[in-house]
N, C-alpha and C positions, 0 to 999 in steps of 0.2 A: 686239718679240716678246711682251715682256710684256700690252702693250696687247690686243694678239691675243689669246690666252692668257685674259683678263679680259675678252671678246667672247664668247668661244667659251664658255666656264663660265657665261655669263650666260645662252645662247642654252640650251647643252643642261641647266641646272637648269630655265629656262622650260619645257622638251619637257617632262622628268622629272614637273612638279609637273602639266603639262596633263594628261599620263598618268594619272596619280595620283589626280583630278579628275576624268576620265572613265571609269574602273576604279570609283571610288567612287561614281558615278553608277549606271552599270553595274549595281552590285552590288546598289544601293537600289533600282534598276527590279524587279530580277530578285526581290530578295527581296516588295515589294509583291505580284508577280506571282504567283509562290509559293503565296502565303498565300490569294488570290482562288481557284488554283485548286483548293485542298487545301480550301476552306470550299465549293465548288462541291459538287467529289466527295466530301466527307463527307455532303452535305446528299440528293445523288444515290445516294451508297451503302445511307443508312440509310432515308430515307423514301421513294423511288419503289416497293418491292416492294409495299409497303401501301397504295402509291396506284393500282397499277396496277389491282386490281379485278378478278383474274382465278376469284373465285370468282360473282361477279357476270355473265362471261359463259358461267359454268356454268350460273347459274339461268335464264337469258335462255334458252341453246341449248336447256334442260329443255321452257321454254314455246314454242317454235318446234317440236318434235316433240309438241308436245301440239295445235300449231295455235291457240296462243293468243298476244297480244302485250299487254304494258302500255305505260302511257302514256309515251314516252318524250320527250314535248313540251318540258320542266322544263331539258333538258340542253343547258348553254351553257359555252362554255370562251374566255371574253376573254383574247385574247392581249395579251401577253405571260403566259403563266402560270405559267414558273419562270424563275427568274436563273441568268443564264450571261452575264455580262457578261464576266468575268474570262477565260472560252474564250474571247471573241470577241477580246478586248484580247490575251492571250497570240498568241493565233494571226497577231494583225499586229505583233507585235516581231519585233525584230532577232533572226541568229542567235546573237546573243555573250548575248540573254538565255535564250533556249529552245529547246532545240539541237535536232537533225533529229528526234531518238527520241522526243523527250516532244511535238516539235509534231505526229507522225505520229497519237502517242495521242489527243490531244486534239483533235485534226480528225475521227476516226475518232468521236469522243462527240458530237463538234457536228453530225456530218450524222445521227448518230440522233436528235437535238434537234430539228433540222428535221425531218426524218420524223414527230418527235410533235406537231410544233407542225400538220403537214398532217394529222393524221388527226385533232385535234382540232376542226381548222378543219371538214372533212369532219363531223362527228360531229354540232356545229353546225350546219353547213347541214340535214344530215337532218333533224334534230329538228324545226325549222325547217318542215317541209313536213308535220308529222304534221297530221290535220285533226281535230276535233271532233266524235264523233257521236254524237246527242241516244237516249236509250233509248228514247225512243215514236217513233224511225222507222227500227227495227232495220229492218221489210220492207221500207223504200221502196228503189226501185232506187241512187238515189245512194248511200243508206248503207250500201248494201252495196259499192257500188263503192270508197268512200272508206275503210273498212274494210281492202277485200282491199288499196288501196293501202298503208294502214298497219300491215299484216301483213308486204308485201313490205319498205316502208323500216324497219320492224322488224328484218327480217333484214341488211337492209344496214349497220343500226345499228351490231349487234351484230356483224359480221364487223370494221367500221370502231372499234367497243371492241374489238375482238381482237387488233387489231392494235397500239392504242395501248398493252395491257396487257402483250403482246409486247416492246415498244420500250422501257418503260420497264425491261421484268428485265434487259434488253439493257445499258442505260444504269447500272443497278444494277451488273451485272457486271463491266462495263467501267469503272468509278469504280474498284472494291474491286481490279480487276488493276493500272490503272495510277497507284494512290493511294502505292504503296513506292516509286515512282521522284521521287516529289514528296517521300515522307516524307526521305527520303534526300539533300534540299538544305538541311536543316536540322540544327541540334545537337538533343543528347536534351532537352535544357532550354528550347530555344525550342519544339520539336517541344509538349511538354510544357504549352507555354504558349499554344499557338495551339490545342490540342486542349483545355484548361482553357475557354479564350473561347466555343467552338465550343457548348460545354453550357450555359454561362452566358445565352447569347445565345439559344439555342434552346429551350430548356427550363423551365418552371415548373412548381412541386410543389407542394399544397397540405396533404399530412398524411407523415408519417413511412410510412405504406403506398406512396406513390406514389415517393419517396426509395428503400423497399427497390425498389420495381420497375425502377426507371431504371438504380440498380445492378448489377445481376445483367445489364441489355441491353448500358449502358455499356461495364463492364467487358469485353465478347467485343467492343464494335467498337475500343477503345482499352486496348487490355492491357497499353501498354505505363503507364498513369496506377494509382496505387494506390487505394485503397479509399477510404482519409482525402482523398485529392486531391478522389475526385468526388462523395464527400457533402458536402464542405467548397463543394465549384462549385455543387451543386445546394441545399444551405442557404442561399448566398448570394442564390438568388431567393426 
């Protein structure tokens, strides 16, 4: 009996400690995981609105109702052009690391990623087909033809930046909504600490003016960091 007894306590401390082991695995996944997607959506939150360029396809639609196009030959977008590795990784774990709710969110940000990765692609090819013509053969019939073509892919351009500018507010919005559900698997102090890194890493200042300005941006995207935190993050570069 005893023998038994000293079998069985051997076996289920074995379970207990594999448990133990795999929980702490678990937890380390998840927390890496975490952190990839909260540096994703902060990076999405703060800087696609200003990349999106939607005052750009004001002055574009300006020049199309004027019947005029500029040169839009110059625009190339090499993909890969933003990091989202961390969505792609999250979105193939397990669900013990990223439960129904938050992989719904973040599949819902990945197919507007692909959305802009296509219309970049598209933006590319147009540019791609604009052709070059010479000003001493404004009358000749080709230049006129090659012309009206790059008037029309002009327009096509500019609907194809409309859409990329679109995508990105999109991606913008969609970070800033589903960024508390991510903030929310951490302590205020790790939280704290991962939003410290986030500046550190992104950020370079070169006069005491440029320090006030990050401040004042800073501050509204991480309010929950004090004042001393993020001039102490941003002197540190």
């Amino acid at each position: 009996m005893l023998e038994f007894l000293i079998v069985f306590l051997g076996v289920y401390l074995a379970f207990l400690f594999q448990s133990y082991s795999e929980q702490k695995r678990i937890d380390a996944e998840k927390q890496k995981i975490m952190i990839g997607l909260k540096e994703d959506l902060e990076y999405f939150r703060i800087y696609f609105p200003d990349f999106a360029g939607t005052s750009q396809v004001e002055e574009w639609r300006e020049s199309i109702k004027n019947e005029r196009y500029t040169n839009f030959s110059t625009w190339r977008f090499i993909q890969p052009q933003y990091d989202y590795i961390a969505i792609e990784y999250a979105l193939a774990s397990d669900a013990e690391v990223i439960n129904f709710e938050l992989n719904s969110a973040i599949a819902e940000i990945y197919q507007e990623l692909k959305k802009l990765e296509h219309a970049e692609l598209l933006l590319t090819e147009i540019a791609m087909q604009y052709q070059a013509v010479p000003t001493d053969l404004n009358n000749n019939d080709m230049a006129v033809l090659a012309s009206q073509n790059n008037f029309l892919n002009f327009k096509r351009f500019t609907d194809r930046y409309s859409d990329r500018a679109s995508i990105m507010q999109r991606v913008a919005e969609m970070s800033a909504k589903h960024l508390p559900m991510i903030n929310d698997q951490f302590s205020e102090k790790k939280l704290a600490e991962i939003e410290l890194s986030l500046i550190k890493k992104n950020i370079t200042v070169d006069s005491d003016q440029e320090i006030e300005f990050y401040l004042n941006v800073l501050k509204q995207f991480f309010p929950n960091l004090s004042e001393e935190e993020i001039k102490k993050a941003l002197d540190s570069n």
